[in-house]
C-alpha positions in Angstrom: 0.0 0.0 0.0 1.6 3.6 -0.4 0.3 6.7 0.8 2.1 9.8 -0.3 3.6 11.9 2.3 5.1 14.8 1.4 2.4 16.8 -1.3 2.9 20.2 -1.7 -0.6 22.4 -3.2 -0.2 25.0 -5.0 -0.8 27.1 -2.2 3.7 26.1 -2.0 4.8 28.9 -4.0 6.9 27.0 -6.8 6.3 23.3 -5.0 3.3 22.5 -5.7 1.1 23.0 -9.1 -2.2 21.2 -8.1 -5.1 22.4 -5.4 -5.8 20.4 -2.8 -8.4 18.9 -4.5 -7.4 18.1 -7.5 -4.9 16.1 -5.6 -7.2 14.5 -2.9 -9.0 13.7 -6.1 -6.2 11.9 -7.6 -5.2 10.2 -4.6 -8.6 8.6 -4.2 -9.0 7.4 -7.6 -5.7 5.9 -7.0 -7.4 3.6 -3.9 -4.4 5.7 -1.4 -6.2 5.5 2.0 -4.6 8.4 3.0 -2.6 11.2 1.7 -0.1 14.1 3.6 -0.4 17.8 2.3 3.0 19.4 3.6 2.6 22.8 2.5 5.8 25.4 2.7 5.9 27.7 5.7 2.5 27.6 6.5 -0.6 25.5 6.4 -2.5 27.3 3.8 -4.7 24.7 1.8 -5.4 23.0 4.6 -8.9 23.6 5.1 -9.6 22.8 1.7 -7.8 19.9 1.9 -9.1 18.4 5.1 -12.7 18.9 3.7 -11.9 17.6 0.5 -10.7 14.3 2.1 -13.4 14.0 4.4 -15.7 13.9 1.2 -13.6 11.7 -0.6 -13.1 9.1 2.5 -9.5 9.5 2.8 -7.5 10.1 6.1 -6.1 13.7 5.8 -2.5 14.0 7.2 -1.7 17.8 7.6 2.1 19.3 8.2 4.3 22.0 7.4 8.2 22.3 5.6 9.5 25.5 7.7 12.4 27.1 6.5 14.3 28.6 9.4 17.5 30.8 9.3 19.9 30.4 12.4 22.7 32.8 13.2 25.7 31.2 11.1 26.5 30.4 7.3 23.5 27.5 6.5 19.6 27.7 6.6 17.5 24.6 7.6 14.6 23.2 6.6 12.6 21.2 8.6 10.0 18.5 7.9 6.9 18.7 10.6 5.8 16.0 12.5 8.1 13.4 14.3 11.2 16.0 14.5 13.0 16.2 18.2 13.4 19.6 19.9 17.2 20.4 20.0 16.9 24.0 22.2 14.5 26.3 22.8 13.8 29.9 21.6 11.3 32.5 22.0 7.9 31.7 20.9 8.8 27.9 20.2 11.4 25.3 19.6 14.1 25.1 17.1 13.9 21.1 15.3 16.3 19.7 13.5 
């Protein structure tokens, strides 16, 4: 069985080409149980995509790639969901 995890909408500025339910729709004609929408730096087509899988009987898995800039020459990008916190900061936690 697969189940994609890592779809980006195009609510990902230059990740993803498809709306959320174009690909919930594709994902379910597929026979995918479930399907992930990681968007970039935000959760934007999550709603639609939620309620798009709820309609189409697939379990909707919802996350975020955050790009984060530390003091120092390299930028990370981190994947949501199952990351460990390596130190605090304001507001949050830094994962790597």
């Amino acid at each position: 069985m697969y189940i994609e995890l890592h779809a980006a909408s195009a609510f990902s500025f230059l990740d993803g080409a498809s709306l959320p339910e174009a690909l919930v729709e594709r994902a379910a004609a597929l026979g995918y149980p479930a399907m992930a929408l990681l968007e970039r730096d935000g959760v934007y087509g999550a709603p639609r995509f939620h309620q798009a899988a709820k309609r189409a009987g697939l379990k909707a898995i919802v996350g975020a790639e955050l790009t984060l800039a530390e003091p120092g020459p390299f930028d990370s990008r981190v994947i949501g969901g199952g990351a460990q916190a390596r130190r605090p900061v304001a507001g949050g936690t830094i994962v790597r």
